[in-house]
N, C-alpha and C positions, 0 to 999 in steps of 0.2 A: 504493500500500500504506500509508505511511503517513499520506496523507489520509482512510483507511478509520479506520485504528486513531484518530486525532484526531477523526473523527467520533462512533464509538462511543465514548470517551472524553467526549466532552462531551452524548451521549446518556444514559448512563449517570449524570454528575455531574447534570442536571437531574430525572431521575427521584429521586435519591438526594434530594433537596431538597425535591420532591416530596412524597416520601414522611418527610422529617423534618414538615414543615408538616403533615401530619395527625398524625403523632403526640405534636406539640407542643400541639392541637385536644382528642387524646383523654386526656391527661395534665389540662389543663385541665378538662376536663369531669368528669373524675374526682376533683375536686377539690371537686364540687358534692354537694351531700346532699337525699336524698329527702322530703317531707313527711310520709311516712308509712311504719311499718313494718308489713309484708306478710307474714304467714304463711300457708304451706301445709299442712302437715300437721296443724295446726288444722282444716282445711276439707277433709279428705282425703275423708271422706264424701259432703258436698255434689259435690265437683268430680269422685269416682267415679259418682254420681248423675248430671250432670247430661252427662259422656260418654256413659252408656250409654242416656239416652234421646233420644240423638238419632236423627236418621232414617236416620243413615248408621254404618258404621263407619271410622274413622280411617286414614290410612293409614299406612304404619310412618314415611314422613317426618315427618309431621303429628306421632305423636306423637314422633318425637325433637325436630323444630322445638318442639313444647309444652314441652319438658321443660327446653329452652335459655332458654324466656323466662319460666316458672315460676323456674328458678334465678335471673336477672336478678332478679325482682322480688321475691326475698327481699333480697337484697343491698341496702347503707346510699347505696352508688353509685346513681345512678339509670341504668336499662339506656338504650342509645342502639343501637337492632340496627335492622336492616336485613333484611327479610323479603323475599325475592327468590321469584316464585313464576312457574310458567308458567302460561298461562290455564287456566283450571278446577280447578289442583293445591289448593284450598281453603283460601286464605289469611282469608277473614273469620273462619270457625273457631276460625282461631288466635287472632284479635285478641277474639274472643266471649268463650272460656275466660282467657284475660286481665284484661275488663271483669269478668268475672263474680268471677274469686279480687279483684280490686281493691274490688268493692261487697262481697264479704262481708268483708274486713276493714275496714268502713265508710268507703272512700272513694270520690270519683266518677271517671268514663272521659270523655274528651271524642273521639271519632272527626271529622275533618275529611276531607273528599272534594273533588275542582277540579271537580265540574259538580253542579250540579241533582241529573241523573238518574242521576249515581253515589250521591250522597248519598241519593236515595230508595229504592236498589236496598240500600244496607246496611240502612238504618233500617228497609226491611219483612224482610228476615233477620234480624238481630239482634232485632227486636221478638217475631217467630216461635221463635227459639232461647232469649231473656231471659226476655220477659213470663210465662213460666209459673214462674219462682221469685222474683217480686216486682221487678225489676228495671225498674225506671222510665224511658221513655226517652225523647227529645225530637227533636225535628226541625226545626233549624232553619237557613233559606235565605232568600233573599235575597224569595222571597214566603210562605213560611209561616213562623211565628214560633209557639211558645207564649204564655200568657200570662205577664203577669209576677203574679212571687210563688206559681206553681205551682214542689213540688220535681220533682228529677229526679236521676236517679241516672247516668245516661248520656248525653251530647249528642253529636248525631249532626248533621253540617250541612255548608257550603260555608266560605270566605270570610267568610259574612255573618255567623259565630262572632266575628271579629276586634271588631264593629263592636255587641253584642249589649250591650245598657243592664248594670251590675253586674257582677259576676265568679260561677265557676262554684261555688265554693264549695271544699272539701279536694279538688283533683283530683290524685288517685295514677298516671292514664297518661295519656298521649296519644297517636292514634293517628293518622297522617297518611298518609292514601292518596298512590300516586302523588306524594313529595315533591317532584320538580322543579318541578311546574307550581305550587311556593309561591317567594317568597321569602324570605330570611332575616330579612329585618326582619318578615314577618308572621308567623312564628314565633314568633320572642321576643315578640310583641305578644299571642299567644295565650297564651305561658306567664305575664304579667302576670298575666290573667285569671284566673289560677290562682290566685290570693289569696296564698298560704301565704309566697313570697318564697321558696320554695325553689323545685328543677328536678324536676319528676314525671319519671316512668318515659317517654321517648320507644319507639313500636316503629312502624318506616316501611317501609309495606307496597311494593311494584312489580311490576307484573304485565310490566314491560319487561326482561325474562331479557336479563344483561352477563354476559360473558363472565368465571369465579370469579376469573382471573388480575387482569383489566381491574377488575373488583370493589375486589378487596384495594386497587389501588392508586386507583382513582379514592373509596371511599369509605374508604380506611385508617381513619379515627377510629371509625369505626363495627364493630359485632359482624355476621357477617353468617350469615343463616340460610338456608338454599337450601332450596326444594320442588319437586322437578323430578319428583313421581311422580304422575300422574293416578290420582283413585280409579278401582274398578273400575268398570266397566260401561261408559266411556267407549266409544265406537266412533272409531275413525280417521278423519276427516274427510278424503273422495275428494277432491282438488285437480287442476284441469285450466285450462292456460292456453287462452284461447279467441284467435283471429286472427277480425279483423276481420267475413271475408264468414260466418263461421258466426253473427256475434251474434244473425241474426233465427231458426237455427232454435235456438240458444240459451231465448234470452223462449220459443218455442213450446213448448220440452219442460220449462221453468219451469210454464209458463201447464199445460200437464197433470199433471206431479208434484203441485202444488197440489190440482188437482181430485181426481186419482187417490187420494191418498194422507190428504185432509183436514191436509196438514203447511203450514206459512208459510213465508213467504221474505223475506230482507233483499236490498234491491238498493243499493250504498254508491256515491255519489258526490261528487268531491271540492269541488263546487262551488254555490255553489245558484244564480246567475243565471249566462246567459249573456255570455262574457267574451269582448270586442274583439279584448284583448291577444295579440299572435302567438303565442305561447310557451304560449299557454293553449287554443288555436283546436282542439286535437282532446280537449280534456276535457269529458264528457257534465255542461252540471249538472243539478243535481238538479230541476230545475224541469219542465226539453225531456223529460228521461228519464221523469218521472212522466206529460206528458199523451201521450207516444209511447206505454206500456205501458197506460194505460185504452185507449186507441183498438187494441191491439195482442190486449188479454186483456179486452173488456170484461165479460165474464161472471164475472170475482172482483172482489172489497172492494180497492183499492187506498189506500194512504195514503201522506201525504210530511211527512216529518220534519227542520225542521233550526234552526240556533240559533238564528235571527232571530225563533223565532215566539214568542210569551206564554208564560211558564210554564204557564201555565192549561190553554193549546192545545196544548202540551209533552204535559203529564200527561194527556190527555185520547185522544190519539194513541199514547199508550204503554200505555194502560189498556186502548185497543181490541185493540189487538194481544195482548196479556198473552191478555186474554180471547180471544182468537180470531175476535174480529170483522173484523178489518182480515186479509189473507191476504198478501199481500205490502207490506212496507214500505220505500218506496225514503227514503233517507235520506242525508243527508253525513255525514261521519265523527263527531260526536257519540257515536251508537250505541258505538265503538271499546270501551267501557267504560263496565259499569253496566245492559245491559237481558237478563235472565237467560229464554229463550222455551224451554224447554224442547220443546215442539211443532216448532217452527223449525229445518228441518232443510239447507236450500238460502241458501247467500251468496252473491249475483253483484257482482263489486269493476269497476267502468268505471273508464278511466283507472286501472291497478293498477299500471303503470309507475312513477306519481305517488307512489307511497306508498313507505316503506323497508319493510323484509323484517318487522322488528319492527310494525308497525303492519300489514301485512295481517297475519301470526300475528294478534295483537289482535281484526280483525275475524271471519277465519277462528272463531275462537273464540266466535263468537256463537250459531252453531251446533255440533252434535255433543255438547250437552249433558243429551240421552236417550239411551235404546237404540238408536232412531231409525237407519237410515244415513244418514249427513251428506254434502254436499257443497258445496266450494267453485268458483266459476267464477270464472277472472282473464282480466277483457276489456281485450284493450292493443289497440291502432294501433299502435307504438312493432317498427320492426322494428330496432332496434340491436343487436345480439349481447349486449352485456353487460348490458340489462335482460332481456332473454329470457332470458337465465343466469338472472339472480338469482330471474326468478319462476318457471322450470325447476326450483327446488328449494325449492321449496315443492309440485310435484307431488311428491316425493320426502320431503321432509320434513317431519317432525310435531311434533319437538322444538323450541321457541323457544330454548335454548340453543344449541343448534348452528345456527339459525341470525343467532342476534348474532353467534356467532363467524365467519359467512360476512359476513353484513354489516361487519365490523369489516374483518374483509381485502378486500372489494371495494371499501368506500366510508369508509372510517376511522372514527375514534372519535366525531365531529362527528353524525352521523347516529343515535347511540343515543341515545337522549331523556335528558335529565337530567346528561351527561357533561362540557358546555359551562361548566354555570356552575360546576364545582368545580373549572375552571383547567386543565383537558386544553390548553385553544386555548393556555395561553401556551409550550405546547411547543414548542420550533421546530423541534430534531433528531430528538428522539428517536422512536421507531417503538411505539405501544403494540400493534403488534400481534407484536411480538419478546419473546413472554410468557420465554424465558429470561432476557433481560435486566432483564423487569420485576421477576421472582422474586429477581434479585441485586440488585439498586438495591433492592427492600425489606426484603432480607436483611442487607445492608450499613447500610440506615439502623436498623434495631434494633439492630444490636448497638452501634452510635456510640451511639443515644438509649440505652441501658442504662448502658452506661459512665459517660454524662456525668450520666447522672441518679440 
């Protein structure tokens, strides 16, 4: 008993600490000033305009999320929020109407993406939603570049932003997809670039749904904004785990839905050569899987997609599909975020064992983004009971929110992308999946940091 109470005791006191270091993080930040000042209801026309003609309407998250980061970027603080969204809930949207209030009171947006083909996937949205009210925009990555001494009012790119000759000029936000996969040092390196020596407007997108509790404390310094509503029209994507001796008539009702229905199919593998290693011995790569499925289905387009190849051959592979040239596209997890196939209504995940609960949602989400009915298939060999659980609920489940918070209690916080480097790992007691305790260790550290400050 009381080895219990000493351990929650020092579970409790590490959390509390915890949770002062971020707020010691957002007190400092707030300490910073904006380069530029932002108004709205100057622009209430334009930004009523340029809502209603878009091709969708808004969802009520969407616009309360809008209205949270509208407020932010009035404010002399520069906003530092955290846009938590599930796949498809319409987080570029939000970051558009952002760019967009930011160029009309004459400063510029810098958007950064971790791959190529996510960075290409904003730049032709945003170009599509921007470019008809003058808004200038660039794309730049590690193989396409602008030229220099062209303006731009928007930059849109990878990494290769960090390393890009000059600085952007007055930039008012920045928009960083998927932050983990930066680190901190290339952060501050990009806000350098920013000329002005002051801290633009930070808003950091993640399509990896944390659990709100796990949230507050793993990103305390930050504002956080959840979108957990799918527009309408979405269709619930069918999920069925597949066992082994079904996978050939699998591919065959692949190989006719295709035909049948004129729809595409992702087929996601986690690997692209075949691998020695034991441990590795039953995951399909993507190589074995591609020339099995031409020999298997050879009367469709087949294509294989994965990092090692040119950009050039990247883009070239992505454009066929878009288009509907290629029918099915087996690919390693690249795809996971950034290729939008509306047509695309079938994902078969090999090795799905391999993956956390958060990364198939990701994939899963590749499709069901028509009317379309969508389906996913998870091909495991893996008979262990508790991956079979975990991908058992993904037949069942739709929401990425609940399941980080299944992920979080099956396989702990380590496993949600991004959680690692803001110091979860130097926990050694304490249990973050004890969301009561979490709620009093950061209830307890605000009122200390009030007092003392």
């Amino acid at each position: 008993m009381e080895a219990a109470k000493a351990r929650q005791r020092f579970a409790f006191e590490e959390l509390f600490i915890f949770n002062l270091r971020a707020l010691a993080r957002k007190k400092k930040w707030q300490e910073q000033q904006t380069p530029v000042k932002i108004e709205r209801e100057k622009f209430a026309k334009e930004l009523g305009k340029f809502k209603k003609n878009l091709p969708f309407d808004l969802t009520r998250t969407q616009e309360r999320v809008l209205a949270e980061v509208f407020a932010d970027l009035e404010k002399e603080v520069p906003m530092n929020r955290l846009l938590e969204g599930d796949v498809g809930a319409g987080k570029t949207v939000v970051a558009a109407a952002a760019a967009y209030l930011v160029y009309l009171n004459g400063a510029r947006s810098v958007l950064m993406a971790p791959t190529e083909v996510l960075a290409d996937q904003h730049y032709r949205t945003l170009k599509e939603l921007l470019s008809p009210y003058g808004v200038r925009i660039a794309l730049h990555t590690g193989t396409k570049k602008e030229k220099e001494g062209d303006e731009f009012d928007l930059w849109v790119g990878t990494h290769a932003l960090f390393y890009k000759k000059g600085d952007f000029g007055k930039v008012g936000l920045v928009v960083i997809d998927e932050q983990h996969r930066f680190g901190v040092r290339q952060r501050a390196q990009l806000f350098k670039k920013a000329q002005t020596g002051k801290v633009p407007h930070i808003l950091t997108l993640t399509a990896t749904p944390i659990p709100r509790t796990l949230a507050l404390a793993v990103y305390g310094d930050l504002d956080l904004s959840i979108l957990d509503e799918l527009p309408p029209g979405r269709t619930p994507v069918k999920t069925y785990v597949v066992p082994p001796h079904k996978r050939e008539n699998g591919y065959r009702w692949l190989g006719e839905k295709v035909k049948k229905t004129g729809g595409q199919a992702f087929v996601i593998c986690p690997l692209i050569e075949q691998s020695e290693t034991e441990s590795l011995k039953q995951v399909k790569a993507a190589t074995a899987v591609f020339q099995n499925l031409k020999k298997f289905l050879p009367h469709l387009k087949i294509d294989l997609l994965h990092g090692r190849l040119k950009s050039t051959e990247k883009e070239k592979i992505i454009q066929n599909f878009r288009e509907g040239t290629t029918q099915i596209l087996v690919s390693t997890p690249i795809v996971e975020v950034g290729i939008d196939v509306p047509n695309a209504t079938v994902v078969m995940i090999e090795g799905a064992e391999r993956f956390g609960l958060a990364s198939l949602h990701q994939l899963r989400g590749r499709v069901g983004r028509g009317e379309k009915e969508s389906f996913c298939f998870l091909l495991t060999e893996s008979e262990d009971p508790k991956a079979l659980e975990r991908l058992k609920a993904l037949e069942k489940e739709q929401s990425g929110f609940a399941l980080a918070e299944l992920d979080l209690a099956l396989r702990g916080p380590g496993e949600i992308s991004g959680t690692a480097q803001h110091g979860l790992s130097e926990l050694k007691v304490a249990d973050v999946t004890d969301q009561h305790l979490l709620k009093e260790a950061r209830d307890a550290a605000q009122n200390h940091f009030a007092e003392k400050c």
